[in-house]
C-alpha positions as a LaTeX table, in Angstrom:
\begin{tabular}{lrrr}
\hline
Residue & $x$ (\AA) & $y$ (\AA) & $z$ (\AA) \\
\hline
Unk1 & 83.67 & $-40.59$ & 17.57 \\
Unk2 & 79.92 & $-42.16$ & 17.24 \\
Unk3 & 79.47 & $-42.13$ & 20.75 \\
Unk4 & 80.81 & $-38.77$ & 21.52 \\
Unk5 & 79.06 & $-37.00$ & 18.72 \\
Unk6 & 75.79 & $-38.64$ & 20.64 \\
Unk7 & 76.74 & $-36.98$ & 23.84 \\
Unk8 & 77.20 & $-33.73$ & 22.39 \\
Unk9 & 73.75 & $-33.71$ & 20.34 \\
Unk10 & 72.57 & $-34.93$ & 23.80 \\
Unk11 & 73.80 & $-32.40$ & 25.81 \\
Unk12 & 73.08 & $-29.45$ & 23.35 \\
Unk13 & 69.47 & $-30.03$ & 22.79 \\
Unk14 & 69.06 & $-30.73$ & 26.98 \\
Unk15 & 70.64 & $-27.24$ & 27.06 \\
Unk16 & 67.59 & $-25.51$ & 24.91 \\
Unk17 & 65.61 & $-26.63$ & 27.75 \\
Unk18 & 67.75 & $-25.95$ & 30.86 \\
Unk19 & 67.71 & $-22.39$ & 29.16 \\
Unk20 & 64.79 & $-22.00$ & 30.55 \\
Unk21 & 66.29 & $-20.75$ & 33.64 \\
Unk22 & 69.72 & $-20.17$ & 31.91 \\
Unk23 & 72.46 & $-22.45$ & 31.16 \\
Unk24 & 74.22 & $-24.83$ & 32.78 \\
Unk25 & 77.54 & $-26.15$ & 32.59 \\
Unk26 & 76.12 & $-29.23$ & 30.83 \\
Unk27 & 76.61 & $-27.56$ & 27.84 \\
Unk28 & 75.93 & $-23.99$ & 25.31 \\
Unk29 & 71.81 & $-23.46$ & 24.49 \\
Unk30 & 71.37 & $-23.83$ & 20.95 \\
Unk31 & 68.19 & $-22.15$ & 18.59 \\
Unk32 & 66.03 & $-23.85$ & 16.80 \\
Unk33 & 67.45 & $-25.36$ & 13.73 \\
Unk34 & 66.16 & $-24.92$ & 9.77 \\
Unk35 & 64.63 & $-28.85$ & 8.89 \\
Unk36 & 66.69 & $-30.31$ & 6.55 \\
Unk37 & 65.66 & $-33.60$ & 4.59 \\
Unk38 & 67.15 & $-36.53$ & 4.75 \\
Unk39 & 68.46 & $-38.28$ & 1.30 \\
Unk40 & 67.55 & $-41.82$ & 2.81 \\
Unk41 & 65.24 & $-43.62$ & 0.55 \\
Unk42 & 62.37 & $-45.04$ & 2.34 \\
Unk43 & 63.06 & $-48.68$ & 2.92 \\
Unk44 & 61.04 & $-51.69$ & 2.40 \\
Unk45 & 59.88 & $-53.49$ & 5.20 \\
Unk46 & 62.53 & $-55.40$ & 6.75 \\
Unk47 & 65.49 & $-55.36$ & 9.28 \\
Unk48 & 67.62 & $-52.32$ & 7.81 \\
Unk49 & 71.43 & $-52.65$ & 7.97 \\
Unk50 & 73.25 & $-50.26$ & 9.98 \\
Unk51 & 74.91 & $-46.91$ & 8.63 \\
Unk52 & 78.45 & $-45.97$ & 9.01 \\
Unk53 & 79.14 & $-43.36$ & 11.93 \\
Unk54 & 80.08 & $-39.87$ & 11.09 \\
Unk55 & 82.78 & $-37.39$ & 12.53 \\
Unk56 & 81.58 & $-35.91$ & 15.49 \\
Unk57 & 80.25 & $-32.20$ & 14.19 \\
Unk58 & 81.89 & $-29.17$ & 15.34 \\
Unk59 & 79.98 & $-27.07$ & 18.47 \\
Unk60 & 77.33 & $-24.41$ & 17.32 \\
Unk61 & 77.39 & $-21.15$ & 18.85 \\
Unk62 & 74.63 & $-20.40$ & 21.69 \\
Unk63 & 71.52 & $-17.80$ & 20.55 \\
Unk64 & 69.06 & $-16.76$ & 22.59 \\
Unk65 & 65.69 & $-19.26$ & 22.74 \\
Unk66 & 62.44 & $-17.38$ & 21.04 \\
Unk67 & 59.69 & $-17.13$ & 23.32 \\
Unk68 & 56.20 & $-18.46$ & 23.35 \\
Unk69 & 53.48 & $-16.60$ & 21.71 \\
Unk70 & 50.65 & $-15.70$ & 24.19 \\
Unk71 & 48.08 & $-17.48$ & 22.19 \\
Unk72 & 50.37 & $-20.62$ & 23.06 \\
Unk73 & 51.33 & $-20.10$ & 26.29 \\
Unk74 & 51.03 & $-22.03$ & 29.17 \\
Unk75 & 51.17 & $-21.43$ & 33.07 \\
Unk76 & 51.87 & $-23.46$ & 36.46 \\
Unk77 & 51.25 & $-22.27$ & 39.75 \\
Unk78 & 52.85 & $-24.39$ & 42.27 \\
Unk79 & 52.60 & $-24.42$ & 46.03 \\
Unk80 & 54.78 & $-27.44$ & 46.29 \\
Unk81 & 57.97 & $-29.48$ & 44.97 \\
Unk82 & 58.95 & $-32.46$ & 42.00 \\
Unk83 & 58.53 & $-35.95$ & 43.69 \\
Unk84 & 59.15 & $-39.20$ & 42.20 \\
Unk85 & 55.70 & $-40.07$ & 40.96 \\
Unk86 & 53.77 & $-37.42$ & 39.32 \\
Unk87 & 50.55 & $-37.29$ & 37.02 \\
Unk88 & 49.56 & $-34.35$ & 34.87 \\
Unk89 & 45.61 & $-35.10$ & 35.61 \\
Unk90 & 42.00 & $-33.83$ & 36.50 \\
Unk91 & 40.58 & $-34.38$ & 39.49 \\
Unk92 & 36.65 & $-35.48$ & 39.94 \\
Unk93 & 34.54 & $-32.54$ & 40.01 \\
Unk94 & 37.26 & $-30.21$ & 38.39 \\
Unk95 & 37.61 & $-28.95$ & 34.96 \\
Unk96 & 41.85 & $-27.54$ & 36.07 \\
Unk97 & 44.60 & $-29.54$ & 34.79 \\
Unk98 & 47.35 & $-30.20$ & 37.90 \\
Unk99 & 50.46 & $-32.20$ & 38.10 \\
Unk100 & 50.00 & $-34.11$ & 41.45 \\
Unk101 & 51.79 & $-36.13$ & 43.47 \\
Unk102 & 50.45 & $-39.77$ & 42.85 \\
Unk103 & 52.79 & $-41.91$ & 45.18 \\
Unk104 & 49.94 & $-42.70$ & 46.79 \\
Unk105 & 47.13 & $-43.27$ & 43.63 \\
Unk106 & 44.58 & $-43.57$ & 46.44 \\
Unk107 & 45.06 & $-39.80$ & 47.59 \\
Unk108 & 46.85 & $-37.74$ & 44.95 \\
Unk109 & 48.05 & $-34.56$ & 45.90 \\
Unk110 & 48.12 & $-31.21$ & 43.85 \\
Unk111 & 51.70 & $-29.45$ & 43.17 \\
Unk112 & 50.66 & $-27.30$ & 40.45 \\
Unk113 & 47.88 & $-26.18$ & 38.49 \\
Unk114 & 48.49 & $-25.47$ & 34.96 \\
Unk115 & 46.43 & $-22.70$ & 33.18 \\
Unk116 & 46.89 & $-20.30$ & 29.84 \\
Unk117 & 44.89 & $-22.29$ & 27.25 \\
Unk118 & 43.39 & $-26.02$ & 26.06 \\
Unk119 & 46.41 & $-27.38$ & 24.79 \\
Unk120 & 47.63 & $-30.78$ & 26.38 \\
Unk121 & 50.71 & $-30.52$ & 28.12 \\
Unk122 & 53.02 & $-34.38$ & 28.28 \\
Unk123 & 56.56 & $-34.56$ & 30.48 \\
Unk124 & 59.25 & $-34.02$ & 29.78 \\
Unk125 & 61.22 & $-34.32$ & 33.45 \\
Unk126 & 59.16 & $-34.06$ & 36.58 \\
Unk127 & 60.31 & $-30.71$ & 36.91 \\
Unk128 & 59.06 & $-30.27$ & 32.92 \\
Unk129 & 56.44 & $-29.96$ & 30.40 \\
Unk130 & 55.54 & $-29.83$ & 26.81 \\
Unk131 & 52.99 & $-29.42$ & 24.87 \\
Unk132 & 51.72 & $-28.79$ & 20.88 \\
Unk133 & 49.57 & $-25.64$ & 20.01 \\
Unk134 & 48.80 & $-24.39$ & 16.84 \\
Unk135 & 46.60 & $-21.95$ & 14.94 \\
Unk136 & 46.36 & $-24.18$ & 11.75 \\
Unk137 & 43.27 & $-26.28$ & 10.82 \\
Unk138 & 43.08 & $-29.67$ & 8.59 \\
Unk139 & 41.58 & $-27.43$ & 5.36 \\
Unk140 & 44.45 & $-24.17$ & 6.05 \\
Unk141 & 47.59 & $-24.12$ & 7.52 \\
Unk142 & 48.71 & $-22.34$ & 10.41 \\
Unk143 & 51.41 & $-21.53$ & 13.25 \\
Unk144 & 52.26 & $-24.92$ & 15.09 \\
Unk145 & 54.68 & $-25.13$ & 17.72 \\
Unk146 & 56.01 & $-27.36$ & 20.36 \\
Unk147 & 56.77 & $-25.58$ & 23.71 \\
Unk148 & 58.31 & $-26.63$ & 27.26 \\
Unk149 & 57.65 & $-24.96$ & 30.46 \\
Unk150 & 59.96 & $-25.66$ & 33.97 \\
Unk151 & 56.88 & $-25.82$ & 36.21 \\
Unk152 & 58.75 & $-24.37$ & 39.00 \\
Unk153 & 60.62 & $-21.62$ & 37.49 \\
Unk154 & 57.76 & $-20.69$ & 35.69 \\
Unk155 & 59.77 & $-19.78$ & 32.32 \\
Unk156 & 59.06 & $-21.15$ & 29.21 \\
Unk157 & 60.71 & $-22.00$ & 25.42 \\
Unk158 & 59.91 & $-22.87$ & 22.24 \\
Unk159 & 61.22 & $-26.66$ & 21.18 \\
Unk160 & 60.71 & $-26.35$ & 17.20 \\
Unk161 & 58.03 & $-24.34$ & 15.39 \\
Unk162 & 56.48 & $-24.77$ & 11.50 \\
Unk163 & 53.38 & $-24.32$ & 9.43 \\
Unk164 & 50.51 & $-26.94$ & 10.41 \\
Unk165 & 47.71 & $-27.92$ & 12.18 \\
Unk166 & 46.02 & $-30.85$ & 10.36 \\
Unk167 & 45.59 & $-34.33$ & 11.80 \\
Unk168 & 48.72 & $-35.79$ & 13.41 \\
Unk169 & 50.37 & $-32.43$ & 13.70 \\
Unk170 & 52.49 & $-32.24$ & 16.54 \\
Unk171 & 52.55 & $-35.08$ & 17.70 \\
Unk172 & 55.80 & $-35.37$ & 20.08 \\
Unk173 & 58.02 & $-37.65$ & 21.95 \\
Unk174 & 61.38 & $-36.98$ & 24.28 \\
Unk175 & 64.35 & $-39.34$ & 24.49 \\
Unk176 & 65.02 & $-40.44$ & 28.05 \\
Unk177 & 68.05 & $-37.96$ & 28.45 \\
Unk178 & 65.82 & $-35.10$ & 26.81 \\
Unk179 & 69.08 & $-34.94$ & 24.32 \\
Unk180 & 66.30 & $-35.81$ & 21.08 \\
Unk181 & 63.13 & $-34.82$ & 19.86 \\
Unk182 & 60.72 & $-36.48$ & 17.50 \\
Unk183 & 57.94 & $-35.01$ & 16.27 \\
Unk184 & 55.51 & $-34.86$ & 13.47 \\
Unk185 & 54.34 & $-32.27$ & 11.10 \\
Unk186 & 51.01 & $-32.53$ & 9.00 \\
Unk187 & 49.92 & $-30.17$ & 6.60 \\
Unk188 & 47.19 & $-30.80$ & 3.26 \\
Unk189 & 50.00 & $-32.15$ & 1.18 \\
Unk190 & 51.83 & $-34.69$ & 3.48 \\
Unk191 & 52.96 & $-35.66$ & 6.75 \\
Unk192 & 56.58 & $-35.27$ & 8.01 \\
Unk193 & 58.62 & $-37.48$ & 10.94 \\
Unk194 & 61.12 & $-34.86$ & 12.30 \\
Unk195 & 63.88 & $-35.98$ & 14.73 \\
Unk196 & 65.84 & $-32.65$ & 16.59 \\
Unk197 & 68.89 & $-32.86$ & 18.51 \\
Unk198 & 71.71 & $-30.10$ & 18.66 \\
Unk199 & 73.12 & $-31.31$ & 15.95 \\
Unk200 & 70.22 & $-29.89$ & 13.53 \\
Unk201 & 66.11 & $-30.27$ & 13.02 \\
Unk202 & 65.74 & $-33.59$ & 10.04 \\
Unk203 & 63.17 & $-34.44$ & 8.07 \\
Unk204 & 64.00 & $-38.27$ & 8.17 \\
Unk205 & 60.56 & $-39.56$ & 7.06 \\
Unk206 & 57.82 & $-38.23$ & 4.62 \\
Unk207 & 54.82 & $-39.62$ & 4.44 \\
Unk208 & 51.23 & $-39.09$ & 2.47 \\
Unk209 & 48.70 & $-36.53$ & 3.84 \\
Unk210 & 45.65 & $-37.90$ & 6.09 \\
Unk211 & 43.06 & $-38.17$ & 4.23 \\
Unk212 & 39.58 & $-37.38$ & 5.45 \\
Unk213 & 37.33 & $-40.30$ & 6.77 \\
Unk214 & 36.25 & $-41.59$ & 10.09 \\
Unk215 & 38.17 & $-42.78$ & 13.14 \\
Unk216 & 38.06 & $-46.30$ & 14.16 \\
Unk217 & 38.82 & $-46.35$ & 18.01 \\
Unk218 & 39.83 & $-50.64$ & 17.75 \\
Unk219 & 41.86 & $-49.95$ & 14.97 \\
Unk220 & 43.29 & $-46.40$ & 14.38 \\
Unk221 & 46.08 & $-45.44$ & 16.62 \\
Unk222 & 49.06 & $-42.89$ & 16.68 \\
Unk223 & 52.00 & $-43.65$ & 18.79 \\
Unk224 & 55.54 & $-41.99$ & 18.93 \\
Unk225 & 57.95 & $-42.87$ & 21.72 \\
Unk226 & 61.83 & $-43.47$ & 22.11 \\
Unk227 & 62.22 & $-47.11$ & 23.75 \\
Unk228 & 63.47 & $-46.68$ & 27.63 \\
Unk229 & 67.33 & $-47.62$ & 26.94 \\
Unk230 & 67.04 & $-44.19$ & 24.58 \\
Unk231 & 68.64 & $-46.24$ & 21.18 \\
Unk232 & 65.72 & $-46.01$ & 19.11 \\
Unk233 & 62.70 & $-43.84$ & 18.59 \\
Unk234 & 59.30 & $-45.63$ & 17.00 \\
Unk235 & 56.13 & $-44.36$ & 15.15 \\
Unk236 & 53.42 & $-46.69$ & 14.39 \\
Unk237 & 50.06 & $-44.86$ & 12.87 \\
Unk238 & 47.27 & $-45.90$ & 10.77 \\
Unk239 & 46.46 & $-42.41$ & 8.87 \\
Unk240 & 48.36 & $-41.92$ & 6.56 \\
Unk241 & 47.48 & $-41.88$ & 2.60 \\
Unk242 & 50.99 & $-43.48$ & 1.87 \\
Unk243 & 54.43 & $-44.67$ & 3.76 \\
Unk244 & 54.84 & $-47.56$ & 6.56 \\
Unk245 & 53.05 & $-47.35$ & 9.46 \\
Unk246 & 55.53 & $-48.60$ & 11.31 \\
Unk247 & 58.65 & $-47.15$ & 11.28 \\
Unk248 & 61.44 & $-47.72$ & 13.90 \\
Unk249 & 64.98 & $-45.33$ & 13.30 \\
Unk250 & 68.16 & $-45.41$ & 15.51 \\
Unk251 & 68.75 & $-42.31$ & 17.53 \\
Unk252 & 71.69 & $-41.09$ & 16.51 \\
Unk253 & 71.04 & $-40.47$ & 12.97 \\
Unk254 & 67.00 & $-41.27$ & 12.19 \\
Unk255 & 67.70 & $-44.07$ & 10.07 \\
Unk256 & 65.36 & $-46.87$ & 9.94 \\
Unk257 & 66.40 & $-50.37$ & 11.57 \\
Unk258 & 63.21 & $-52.19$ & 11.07 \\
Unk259 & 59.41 & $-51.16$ & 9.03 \\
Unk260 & 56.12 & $-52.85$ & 8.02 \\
Unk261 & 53.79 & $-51.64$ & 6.17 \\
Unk262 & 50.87 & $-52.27$ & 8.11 \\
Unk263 & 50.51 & $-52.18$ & 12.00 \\
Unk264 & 48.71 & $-50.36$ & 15.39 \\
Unk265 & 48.58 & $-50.12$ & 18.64 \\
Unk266 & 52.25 & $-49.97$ & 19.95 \\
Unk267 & 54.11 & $-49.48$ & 22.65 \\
Unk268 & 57.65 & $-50.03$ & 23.53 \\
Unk269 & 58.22 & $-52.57$ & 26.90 \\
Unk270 & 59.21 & $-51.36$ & 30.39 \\
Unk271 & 63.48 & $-51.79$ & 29.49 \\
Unk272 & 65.50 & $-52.09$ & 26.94 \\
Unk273 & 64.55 & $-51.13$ & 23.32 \\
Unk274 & 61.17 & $-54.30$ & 22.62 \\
Unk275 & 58.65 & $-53.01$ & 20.71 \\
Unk276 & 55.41 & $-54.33$ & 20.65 \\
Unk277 & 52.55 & $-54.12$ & 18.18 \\
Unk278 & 49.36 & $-55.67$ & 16.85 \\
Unk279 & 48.29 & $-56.57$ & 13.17 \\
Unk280 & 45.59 & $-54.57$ & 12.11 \\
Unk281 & 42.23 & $-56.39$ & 12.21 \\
Unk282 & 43.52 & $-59.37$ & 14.13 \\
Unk283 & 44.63 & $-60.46$ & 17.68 \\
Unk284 & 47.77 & $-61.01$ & 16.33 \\
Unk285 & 50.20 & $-59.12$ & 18.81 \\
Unk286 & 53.67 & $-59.22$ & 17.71 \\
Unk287 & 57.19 & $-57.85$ & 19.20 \\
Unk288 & 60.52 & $-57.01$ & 17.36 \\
Unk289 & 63.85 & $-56.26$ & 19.28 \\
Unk290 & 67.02 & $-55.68$ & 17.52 \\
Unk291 & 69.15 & $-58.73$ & 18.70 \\
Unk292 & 65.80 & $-61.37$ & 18.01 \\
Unk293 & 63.94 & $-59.93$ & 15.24 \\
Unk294 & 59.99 & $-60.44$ & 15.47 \\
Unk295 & 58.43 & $-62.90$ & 17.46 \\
Unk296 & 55.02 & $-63.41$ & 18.83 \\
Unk297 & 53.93 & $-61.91$ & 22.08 \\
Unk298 & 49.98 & $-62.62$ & 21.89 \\
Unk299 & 47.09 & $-64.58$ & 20.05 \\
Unk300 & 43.76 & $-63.93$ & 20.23 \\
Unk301 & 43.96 & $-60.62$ & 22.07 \\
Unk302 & 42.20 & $-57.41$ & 19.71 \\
Unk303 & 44.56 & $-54.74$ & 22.09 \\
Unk304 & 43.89 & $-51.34$ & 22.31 \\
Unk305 & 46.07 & $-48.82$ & 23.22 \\
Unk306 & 48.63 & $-51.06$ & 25.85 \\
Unk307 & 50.85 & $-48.74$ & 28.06 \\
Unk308 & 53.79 & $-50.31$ & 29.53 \\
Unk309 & 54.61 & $-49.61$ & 33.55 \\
Unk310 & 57.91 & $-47.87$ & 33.61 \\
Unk311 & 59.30 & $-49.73$ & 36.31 \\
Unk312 & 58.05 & $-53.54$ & 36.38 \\
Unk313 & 57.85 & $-55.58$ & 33.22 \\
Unk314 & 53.50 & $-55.31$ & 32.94 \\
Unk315 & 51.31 & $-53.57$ & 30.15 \\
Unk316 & 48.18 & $-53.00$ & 30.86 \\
Unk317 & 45.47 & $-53.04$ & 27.77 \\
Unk318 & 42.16 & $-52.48$ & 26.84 \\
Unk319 & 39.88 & $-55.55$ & 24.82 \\
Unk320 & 36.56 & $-55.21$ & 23.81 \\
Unk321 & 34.34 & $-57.86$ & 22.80 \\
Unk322 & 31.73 & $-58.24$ & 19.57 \\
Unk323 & 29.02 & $-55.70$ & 21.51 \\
Unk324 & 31.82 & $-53.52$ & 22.38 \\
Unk325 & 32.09 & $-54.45$ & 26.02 \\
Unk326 & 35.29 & $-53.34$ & 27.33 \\
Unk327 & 37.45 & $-55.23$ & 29.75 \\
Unk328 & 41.60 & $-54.43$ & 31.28 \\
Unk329 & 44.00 & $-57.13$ & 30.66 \\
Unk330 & 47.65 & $-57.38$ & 31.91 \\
Unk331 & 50.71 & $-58.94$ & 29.93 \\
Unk332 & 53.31 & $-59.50$ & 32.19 \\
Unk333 & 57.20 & $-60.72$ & 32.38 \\
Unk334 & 56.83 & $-61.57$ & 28.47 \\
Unk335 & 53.36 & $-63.52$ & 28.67 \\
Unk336 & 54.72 & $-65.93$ & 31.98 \\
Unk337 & 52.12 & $-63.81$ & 34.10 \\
Unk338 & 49.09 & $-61.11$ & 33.48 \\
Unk339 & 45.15 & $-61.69$ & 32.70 \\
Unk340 & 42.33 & $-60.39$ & 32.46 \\
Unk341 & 41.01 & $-58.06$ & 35.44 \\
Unk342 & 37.05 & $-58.27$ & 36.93 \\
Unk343 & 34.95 & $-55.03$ & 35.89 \\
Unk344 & 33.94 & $-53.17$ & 33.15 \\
Unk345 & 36.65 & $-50.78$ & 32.50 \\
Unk346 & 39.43 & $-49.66$ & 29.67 \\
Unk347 & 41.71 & $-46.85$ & 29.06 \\
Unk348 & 44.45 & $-47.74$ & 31.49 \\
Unk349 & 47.29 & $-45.36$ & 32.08 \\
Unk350 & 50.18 & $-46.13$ & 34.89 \\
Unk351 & 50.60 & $-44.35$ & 37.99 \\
Unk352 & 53.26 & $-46.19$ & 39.17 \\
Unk353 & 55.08 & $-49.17$ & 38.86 \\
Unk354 & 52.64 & $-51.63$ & 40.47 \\
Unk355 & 49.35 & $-48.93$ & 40.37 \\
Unk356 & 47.13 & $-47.64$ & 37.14 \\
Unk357 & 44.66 & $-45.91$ & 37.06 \\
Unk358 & 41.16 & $-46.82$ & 34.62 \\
Unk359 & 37.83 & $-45.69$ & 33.89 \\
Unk360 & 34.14 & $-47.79$ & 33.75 \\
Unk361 & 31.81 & $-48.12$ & 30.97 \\
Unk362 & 28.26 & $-49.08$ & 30.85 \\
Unk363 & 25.91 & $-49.81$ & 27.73 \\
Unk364 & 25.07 & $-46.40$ & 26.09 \\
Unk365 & 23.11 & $-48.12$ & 22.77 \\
Unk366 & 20.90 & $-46.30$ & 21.28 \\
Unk367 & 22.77 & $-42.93$ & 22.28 \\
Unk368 & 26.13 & $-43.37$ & 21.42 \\
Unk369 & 27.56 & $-41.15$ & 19.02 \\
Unk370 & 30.81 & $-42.01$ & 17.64 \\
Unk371 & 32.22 & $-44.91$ & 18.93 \\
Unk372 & 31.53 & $-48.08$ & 20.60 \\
Unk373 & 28.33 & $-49.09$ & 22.36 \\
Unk374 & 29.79 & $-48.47$ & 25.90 \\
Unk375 & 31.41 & $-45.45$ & 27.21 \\
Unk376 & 32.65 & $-44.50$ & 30.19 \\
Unk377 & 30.03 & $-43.36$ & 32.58 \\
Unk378 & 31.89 & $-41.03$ & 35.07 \\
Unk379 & 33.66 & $-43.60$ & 37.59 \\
Unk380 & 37.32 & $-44.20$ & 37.84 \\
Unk381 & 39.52 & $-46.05$ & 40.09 \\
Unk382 & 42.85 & $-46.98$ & 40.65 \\
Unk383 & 43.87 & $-51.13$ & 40.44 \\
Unk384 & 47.25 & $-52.00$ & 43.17 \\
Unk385 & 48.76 & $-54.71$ & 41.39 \\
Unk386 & 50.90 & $-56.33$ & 44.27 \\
Unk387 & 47.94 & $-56.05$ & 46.05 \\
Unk388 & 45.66 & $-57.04$ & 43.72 \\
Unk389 & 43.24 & $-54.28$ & 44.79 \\
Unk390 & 40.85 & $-52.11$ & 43.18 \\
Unk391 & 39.91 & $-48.77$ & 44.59 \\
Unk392 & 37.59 & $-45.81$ & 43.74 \\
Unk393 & 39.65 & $-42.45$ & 42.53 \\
Unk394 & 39.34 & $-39.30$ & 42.87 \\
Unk395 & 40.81 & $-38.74$ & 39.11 \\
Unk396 & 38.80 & $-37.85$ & 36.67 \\
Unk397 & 41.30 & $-37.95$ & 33.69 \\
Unk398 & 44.81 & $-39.19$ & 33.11 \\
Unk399 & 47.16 & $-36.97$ & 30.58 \\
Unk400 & 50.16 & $-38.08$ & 31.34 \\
Unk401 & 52.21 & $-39.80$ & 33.95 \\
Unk402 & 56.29 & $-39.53$ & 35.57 \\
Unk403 & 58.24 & $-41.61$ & 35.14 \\
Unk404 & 58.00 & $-43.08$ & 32.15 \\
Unk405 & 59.84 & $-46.06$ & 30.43 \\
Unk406 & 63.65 & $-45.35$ & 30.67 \\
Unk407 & 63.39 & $-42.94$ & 33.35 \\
Unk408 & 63.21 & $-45.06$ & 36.18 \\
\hline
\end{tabular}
């Protein structure tokens, strides 16, 4: 009964987004349910037993999806097909947003362009984007909504909508078998971890509002993202006035399975459901996994922002030093290979399984604004790892890539 009333959740909430272009027979559409909040307590930080399962619920009827506003809209125009390695990018010299074909990162290839607005669309399929917009502001509250759009079909749907639109609002993540959402709502008064499936929209963490102060780019992160064998969904932040900042839940029901109170810069490995994370204000990387617990994964090593390759066992990471000199690292096959790469560079972001893309910095001091004393200086290029070769790019910017972790 547990794993059938997963299927059906799964199916249901795939089925809100295949009603883009009308149902399938995988299963009814369903409409956006009311939030509800969950009576779970917030747990202490520790491995958290697991809940009993529940009956599996009965099937909902099948309403009709509500349609993106026009201030939220989005577009693709598309003059080819989905292929197996895609990047929602920029190219050099280009302000448009495209999804190209990046099976060769040396020569990517334009399939669509998307257009309608400034909002920051992520994928959900090859075939499928999302994306936050909202006409809220940190100091006053306004329409936030998450939308998907089939690039190909051209139609569009609205995923869950509220009243938002300070920091952390919206931020978003998709299960590998689209059947879940998680997503976060931030208003003046708090901040809210939502998980949405068919089987209704839950509130199943609530934490304090962000409080206004600077950004710390070595140390302030926000990352949501279901591990690739779907089981669990994680969100580790740092901006939040109260509530752990990291925060794993099963699935199935949003419960938590493991918390700390402190922690940054996550991200879940290339299989399986390992999370990785670093200690704030150390080098201290550390990993949990359900079956071992926590272990260490890394000394030494400040990482920023790693991103795991979705189909070899690699994350790729950005370190800077005391002066804010940036340099890549790789942390392969749990530690056994990996190392830091020549070049000033950081901000990797995977094109492929063996091919990422990054940018290079150079010293900006005295004119740097906010942030470190290097910043990128215009040049990208794309690293082959089984050839161990760097190349100039044509990319300008990275959004987001296909596949991801899980999807493989």
């Amino acid at each position: 009964m547990f794993v059938s009333s997963a299927v059906r959740k799964g199916v249901v909430l795939i089925c809100l987004l295949a009603a883009i272009a009308g149902c399938t027979a995988n299963g009814p559409l369903v409409a956006r349910p009311t939030p509800t909040r969950s009576p779970s307590p917030t747990p202490s930080p520790s491995e958290i037993p697991s809940p009993t399962p529940s009956p599996s619920p009965t099937p909902t009827p099948s309403p009709t999806p509500v349609a993106v506003p026009a201030w939220a809209a989005l577009r693709a125009g598309c003059t080819g097909s989905a292929t197996p390695h895609e990047a929602l990018l920029t190219m050099q010299g280009s302000s448009a947003k495209v999804v190209a074909d990046v099976a060769d990162p040396k020569n990517p290839r334009a399939i669509c362009t998307i257009s309608g607005g400034s909002w920051l669309p992520q994928f959900v399929t090859q075939n499928m984007v999302s994306w936050y917009a909202t006409q809220g502001t940190p100091g006053a509250t306004g329409a936030s909504l998450i939308a998907a759009l089939d690039l190909f079909g051209g139609s569009s749907t609205i995923a869950a909508s509220w009243q938002g639109g300070s920091f952390m609002d919206g931020l978003h993540a998709w299960s590998p078998d689209r059947g879940f959402l998680a997503y976060v709502t931030s208003d003046p008064s708090s901040v809210n971890l939502h998980l949405l499936s068919g089987g209704g929209d839950r509130v199943v963490a609530t934490m304090g509002a962000v409080p206004g102060r600077g950004n710390n780019p070595i140390e302030d992160d926000s990352y949501l993202a279901f591990s690739p064998d779907g089981a669990y969904f994680a969100l580790v932040q740092t901006y939040t006035s109260s509530g752990d900042q990291l925060q794993v839940r099963r699935t199935i029901d949003g419960s938590p399975i493991y918390t700390q109170p402190k922690a940054t810069m996550a991200t879940w490995g290339s299989a399986g459901s390992r999370l990785y994370y670093r200690l704030p204000n150390s080098g201290s990387v550390q990993s949990w996994d359900p079956s071992a617990g926590v272990s260490q994964a890394l000394t030494g090593q400040t990482w920023i922002r790693p991103r795991t390759s979705a189909g070899d066992d690699n994350i790729a990471f950005t370190v800077r030093d005391s002066a804010g000199k940036p340099s890549v690292w790789l942390y392969g096959h749990s530690g056994r290979s990996g190392g830091q790469l020549p070049g000033i560079r950081s901000s990797p972001v995977w094109l492929s399984s063996n091919a990422f893309f990054y940018v290079e910095e150079a010293a900006c001091s005295p004119n740097c604004g906010i942030g470190p004393a290097w910043q990128p200086d215009g040049k990208t290029f794309t690293v082959d790892t089984a050839q161990n070769a760097e190349t100039v790019s044509k990319i300008a910017q990275v959004y987001s890539s296909w596949p991801r972790p899980g999807q493989v």
